[in-house]
C-alpha positions in Angstrom: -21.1 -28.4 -28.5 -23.7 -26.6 -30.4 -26.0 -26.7 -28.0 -23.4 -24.9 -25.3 -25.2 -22.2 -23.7 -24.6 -18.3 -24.5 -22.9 -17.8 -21.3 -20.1 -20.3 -22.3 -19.3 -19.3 -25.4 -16.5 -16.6 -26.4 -19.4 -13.4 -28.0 -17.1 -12.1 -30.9 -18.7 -8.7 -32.1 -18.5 -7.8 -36.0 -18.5 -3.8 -36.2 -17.9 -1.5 -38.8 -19.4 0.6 -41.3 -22.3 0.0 -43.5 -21.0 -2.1 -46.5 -17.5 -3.0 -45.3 -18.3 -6.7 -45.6 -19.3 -7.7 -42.3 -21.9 -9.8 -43.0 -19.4 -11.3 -46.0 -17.1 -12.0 -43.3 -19.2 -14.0 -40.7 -20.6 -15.7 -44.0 -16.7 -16.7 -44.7 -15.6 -17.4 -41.0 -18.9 -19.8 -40.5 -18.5 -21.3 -43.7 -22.3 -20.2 -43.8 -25.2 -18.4 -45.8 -25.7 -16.4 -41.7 -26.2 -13.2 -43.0 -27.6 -11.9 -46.2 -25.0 -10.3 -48.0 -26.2 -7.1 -50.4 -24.0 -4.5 -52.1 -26.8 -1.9 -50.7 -25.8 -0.5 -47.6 -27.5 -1.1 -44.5 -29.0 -4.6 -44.9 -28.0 -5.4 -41.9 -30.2 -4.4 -39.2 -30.7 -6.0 -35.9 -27.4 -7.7 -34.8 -27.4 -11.2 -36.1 -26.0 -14.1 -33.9 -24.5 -17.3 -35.2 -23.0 -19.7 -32.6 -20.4 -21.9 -34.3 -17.3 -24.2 -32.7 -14.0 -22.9 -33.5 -11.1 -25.2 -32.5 -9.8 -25.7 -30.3 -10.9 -23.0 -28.7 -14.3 -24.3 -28.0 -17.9 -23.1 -28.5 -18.2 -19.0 -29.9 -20.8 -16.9 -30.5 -20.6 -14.2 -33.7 -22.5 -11.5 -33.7 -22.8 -9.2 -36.8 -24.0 -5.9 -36.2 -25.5 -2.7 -38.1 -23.1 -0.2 -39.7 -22.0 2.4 -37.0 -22.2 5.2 -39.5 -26.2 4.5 -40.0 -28.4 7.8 -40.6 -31.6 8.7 -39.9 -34.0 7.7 -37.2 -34.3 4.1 -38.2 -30.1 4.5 -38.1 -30.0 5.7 -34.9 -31.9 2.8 -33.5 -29.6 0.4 -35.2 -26.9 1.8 -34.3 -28.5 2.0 -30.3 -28.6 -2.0 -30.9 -24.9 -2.1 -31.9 -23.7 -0.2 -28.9 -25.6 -2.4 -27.0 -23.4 -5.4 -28.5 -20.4 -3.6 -27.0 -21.6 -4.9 -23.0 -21.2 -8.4 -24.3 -18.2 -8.6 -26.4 -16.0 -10.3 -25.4 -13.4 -9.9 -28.5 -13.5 -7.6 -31.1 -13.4 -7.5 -35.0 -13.5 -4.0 -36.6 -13.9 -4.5 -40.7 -13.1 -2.2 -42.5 -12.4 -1.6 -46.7 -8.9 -1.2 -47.2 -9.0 2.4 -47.8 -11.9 3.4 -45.7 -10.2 3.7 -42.2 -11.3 6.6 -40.6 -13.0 8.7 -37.8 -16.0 5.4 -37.8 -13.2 2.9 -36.9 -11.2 5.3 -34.9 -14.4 5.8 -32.8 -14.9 2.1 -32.1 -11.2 1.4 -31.6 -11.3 3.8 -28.8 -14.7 1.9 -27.0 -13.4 -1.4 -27.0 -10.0 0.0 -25.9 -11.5 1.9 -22.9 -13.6 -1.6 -22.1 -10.1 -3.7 -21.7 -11.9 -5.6 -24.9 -8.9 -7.7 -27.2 -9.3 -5.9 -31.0 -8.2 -7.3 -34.0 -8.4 -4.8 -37.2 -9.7 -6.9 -40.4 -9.2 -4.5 -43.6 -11.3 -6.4 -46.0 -11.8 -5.9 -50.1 -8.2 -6.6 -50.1 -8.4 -7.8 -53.6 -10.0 -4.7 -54.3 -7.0 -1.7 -52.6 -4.7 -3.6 -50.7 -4.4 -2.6 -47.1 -1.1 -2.3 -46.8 -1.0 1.2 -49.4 -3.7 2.5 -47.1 -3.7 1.5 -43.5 -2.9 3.8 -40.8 0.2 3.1 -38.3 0.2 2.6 -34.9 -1.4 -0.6 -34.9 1.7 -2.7 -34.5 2.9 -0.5 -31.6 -0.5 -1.0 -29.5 0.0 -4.8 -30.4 -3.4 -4.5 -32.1 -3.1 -7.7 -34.7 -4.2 -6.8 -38.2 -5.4 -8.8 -40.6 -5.8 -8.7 -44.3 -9.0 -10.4 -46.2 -11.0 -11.2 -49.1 -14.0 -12.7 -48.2 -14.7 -13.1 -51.5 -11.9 -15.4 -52.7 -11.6 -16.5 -49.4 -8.0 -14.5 -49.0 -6.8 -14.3 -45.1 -10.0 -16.4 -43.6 -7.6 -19.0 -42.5 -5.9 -15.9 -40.6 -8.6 -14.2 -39.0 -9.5 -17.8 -37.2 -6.3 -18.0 -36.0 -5.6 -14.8 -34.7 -8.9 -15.0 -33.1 -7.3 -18.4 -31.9 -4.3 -16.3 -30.5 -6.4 -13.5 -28.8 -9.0 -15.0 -27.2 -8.8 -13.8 -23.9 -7.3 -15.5 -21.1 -10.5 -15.1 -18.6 -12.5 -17.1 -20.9 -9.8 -19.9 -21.5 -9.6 -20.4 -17.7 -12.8 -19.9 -16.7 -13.4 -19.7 -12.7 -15.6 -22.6 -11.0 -18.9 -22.0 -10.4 -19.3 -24.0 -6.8 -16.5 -27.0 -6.5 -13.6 -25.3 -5.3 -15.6 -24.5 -2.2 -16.4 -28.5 -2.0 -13.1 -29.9 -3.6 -12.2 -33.4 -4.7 -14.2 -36.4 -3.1 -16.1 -34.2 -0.9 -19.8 -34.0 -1.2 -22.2 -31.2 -1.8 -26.3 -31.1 -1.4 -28.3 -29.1 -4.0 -31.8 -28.1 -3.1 -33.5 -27.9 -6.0 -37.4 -27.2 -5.8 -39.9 -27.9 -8.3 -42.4 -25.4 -8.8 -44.7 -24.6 -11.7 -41.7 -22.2 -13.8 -39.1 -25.3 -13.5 -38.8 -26.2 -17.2 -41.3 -29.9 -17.5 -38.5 -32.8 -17.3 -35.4 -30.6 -17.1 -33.2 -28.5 -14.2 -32.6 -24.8 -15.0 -29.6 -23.8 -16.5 -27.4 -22.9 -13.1 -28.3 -26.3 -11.3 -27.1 -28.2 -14.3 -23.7 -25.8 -14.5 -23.3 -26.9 -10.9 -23.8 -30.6 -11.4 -21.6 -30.2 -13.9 -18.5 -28.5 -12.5 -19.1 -30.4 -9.3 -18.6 -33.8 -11.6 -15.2 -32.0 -13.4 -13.6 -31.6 -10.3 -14.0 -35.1 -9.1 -16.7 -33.7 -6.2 -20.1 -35.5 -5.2 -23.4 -33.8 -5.1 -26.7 -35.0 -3.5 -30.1 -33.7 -5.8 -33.1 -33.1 -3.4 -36.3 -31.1 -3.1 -36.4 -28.9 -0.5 -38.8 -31.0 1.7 -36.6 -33.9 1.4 -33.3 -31.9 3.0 -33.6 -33.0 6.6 -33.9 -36.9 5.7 -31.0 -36.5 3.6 -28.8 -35.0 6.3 -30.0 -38.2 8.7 -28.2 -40.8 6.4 -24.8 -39.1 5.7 -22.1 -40.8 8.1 -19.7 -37.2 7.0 -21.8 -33.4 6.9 -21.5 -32.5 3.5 -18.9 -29.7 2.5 -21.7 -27.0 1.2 -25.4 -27.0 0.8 -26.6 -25.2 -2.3 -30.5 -24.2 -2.7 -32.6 -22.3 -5.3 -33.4 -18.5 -3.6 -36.7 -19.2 -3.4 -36.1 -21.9 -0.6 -33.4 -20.3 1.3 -35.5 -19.8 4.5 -36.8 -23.2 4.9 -33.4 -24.6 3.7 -31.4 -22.5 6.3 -33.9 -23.8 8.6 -33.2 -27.4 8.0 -29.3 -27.3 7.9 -27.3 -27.1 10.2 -25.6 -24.0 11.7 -22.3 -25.7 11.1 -22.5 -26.7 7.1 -21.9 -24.0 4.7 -25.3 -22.9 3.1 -25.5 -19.9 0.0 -27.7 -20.1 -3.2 -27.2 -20.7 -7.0 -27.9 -17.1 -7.5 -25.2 -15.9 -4.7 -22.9 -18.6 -6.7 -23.7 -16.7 -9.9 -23.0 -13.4 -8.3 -19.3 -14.5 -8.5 -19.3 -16.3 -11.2 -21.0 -14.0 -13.7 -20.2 -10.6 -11.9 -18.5 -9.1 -8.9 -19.9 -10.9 -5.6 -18.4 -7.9 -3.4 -19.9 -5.2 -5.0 -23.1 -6.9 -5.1 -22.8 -8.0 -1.2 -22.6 -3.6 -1.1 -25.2 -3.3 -3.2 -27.5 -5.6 -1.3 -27.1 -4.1 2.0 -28.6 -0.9 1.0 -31.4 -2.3 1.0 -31.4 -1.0 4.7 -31.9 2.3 3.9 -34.8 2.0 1.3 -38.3 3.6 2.1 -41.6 3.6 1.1 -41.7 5.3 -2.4 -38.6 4.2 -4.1 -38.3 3.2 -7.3 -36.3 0.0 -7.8 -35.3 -1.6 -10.9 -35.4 -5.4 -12.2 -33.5 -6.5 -14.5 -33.8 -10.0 -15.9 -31.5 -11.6 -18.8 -34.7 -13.9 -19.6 -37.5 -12.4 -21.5 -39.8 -15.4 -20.0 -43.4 -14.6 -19.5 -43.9 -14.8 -16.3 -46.5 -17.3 -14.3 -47.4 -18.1 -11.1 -45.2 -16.6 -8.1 -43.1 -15.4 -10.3 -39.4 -14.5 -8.4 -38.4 -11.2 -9.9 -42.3 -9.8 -10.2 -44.3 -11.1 -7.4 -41.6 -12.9 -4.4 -38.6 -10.4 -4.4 -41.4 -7.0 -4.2 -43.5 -8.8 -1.9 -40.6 -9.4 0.6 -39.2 -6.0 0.2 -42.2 -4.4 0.7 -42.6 -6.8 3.8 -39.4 -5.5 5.0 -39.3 -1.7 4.1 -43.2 -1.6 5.6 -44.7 -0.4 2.7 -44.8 -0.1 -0.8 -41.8 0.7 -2.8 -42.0 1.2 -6.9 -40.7 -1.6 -9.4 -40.0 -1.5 -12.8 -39.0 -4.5 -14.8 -36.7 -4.6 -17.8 -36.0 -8.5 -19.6 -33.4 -8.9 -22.5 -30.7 -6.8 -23.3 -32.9 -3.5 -22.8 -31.6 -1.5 -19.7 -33.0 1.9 -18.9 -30.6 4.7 -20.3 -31.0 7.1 -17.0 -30.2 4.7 -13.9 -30.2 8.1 -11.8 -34.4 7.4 -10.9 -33.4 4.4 -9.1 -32.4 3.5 -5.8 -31.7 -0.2 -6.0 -31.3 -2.4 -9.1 -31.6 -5.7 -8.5 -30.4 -8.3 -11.4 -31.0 -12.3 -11.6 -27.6 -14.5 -12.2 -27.6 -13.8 -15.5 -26.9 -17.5 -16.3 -27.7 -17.1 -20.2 -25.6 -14.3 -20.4 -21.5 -14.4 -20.5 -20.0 -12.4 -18.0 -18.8 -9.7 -20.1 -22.5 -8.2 -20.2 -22.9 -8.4 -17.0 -20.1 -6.7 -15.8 -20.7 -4.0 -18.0 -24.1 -2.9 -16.0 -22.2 -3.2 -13.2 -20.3 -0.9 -14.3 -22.8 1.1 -15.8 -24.7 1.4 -12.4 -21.6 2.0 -10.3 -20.5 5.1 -12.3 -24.5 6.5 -11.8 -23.7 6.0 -8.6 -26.5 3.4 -8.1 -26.2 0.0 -6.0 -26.3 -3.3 -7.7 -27.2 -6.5 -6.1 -29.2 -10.2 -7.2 -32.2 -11.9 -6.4 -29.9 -14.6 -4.4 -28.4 -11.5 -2.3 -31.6 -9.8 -2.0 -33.7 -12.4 -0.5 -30.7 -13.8 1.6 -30.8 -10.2 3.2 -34.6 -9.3 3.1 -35.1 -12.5 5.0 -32.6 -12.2 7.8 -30.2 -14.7 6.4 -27.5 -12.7 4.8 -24.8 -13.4 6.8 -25.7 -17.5 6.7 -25.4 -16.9 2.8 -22.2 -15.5 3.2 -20.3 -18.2 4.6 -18.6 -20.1 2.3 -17.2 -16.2 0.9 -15.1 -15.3 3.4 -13.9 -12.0 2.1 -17.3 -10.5 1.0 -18.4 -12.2 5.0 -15.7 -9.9 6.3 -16.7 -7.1 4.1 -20.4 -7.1 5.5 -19.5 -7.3 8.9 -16.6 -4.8 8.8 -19.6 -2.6 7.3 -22.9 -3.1 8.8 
């Protein structure tokens, strides 16, 4: 369970002010020396991640962050990291003293509000002022739960687990499957899964072992081949196989070798749904159409791998776009949770699946290039596209299919 990756794991965000107890209150929750804990503001600075396993509700990921009322330079860029924390939070924990409630909290109420984000108020110190001579009203009328605590003696711990039990939200509870309800129960699905110099020595990457997975919950098959050994495969099934899956990177020989008649789309165009929105990706992809010589195009990777070899995002996905623009467009490459401020510069940005992330940060630059009014698409999408294959890709999605041909 500790091992679960970030993207399946509920990203709790700790916010607050400087010296509110924060870092008290992760150390209470994880039962754990996570954060050091100093009665001089500020010793918090980089947001500090502790995955744990709350029952029942499964594997979670904490995440304390700087104090939003932070001054100076060096404050600004903490705080710059905590508002970065707000794209992945997934549930939200504002601490604050019992009689310090104020514009701060009021501020940060109001952004994870606006993001749909479930809040629960934590007025901490309580042995200190208790909260209930001080706390402002309203919160029982938004349905906002509040809770009181000591993380000192330990007062209302028990409570903030389980009202972090009772507000976990309901998209991360029932999560959606990542490939087997397009296969189903005792049908059988082929992964193509090449082996080139950046697969990880004696493992799969993360999204091919999601898909083995949730293939195996659902009571579905799945066949494991490279992508030269496809065609043989095909040759000793006595039933076609419900869906072929295949890395990106092989989609043209794959489409090649299967036929017209099976289902074909990639882990990435999988991950498209599953970590973001596939239709407004499917959009975002065929603007690629209308990009010359010249333009600048972002890439945004969740890894920060160094990259070797033929690397997808810096050498394959330019090289084909340049291939199919005829001539040389402008990339810039962002890894990690940095994303440019000013999207305006950019024509296209194109993401990878995002598999280490949870969905809640990806959705959020979705958002944040839809309202700069710049397309959004994936690696999976853009080579499917680049390399004529976009509609084959499509298949198995028949709404985002119907979109694309309603609107070529």
């Amino acid at each position: 369970m500790m091992r679960s990756p970030k993207s399946f794991r509920l990203h709790i965000g700790l916010f607050g002010r400087r010296n509110s107890g924060k870092s008290s209150i992760l150390n209470a929750l994880t039962s754990q020396e996570v954060s050091i804990v100093s009665e001089i503001a500020g010793t918090t600075t980089d947001p500090v991640e502790k995955p744990m396993e709350l029952l029942p509700l499964g594997p979670v990921l904490f995440i304390d962050t700087a104090g939003v009322d932070d001054t100076g330079a060096l404050g600004e860029k903490r705080i710059q990291k905590t508002m970065q924390v707000f794209d992945r939070t997934e549930l939200g924990l504002i601490i604050s003293k019992s009689d310090e409630w104020g514009d701060f909290e009021e501020d940060i109420l109001k952004e994870l509000k606006d993001r749909a984000i479930p809040v629960i108020v934590v007025f901490n110190k309580c042995d200190l002022t208790p909260a209930n001579r001080c706390q402002p009203t309203g919160f029982s009328g938004e349905k906002i739960p509040v809770v009181e605590t000591s993380a000192l003696t330990g007062k209302g711990i028990q409570d903030l687990r389980q009202a972090i039990l009772n507000h976990a939200p309901d998209d991360f509870i029932n999560r959606p499957a990542i490939v087997s309800d397009l296969v189903g129960p005792g049908e059988m699905a082929v992964l193509v899964v090449p082996i080139d110099k950046e697969a990880p020595k004696g493992r799969l990457i993360l999204p091919q072992v999601q898909a083995i997975r949730d293939l195996l919950d659902a009571s579905s098959f799945c066949v494991v081949v490279k992508e030269r050994e496809l065609s043989e495969v095909f040759t000793r099934f006595t039933k076609p196989p419900k869906l072929v899956v295949t890395d990106s990177q092989a989609f043209q020989k794959v489409a090649a070798d299967t036929p017209p008649e099976i289902p074909l789309t990639s882990f990435s165009i999988l991950f498209a749904r599953f970590q973001g929105d596939l239709q407004e990706m499917v959009k975002g992809a065929m603007t690629i159409s209308q990009l010359k010589a010249g333009d600048k195009v972002l890439v945004a990777e969740a890894c920060s791998h160094h990259p070797i070899g033929e690397d997808i995002g810096t050498v394959k996905i330019p090289r084909w776009l340049n291939q199919y623009v005829g001539g040389q467009l402008e990339f810039v490459h962002h890894r990690g949770h940095d994303f440019p401020s000013n999207l305006s510069e950019f024509k296209l940005i194109i993401h990878c699946g995002a598999c280490m992330w949870n969905r809640r940060e990806m959705l959020s630059r979705i958002m944040r290039a839809k309202s700069a009014g710049v397309p959004l698409t994936n690696y999976g999408l853009t080579i499917a596209y680049s390399l004529g294959i976009f509609e084959r890709a499509l298949q198995p999605f028949p709404a985002a299919l119907e979109m694309y041909r309603a609107t070529r």
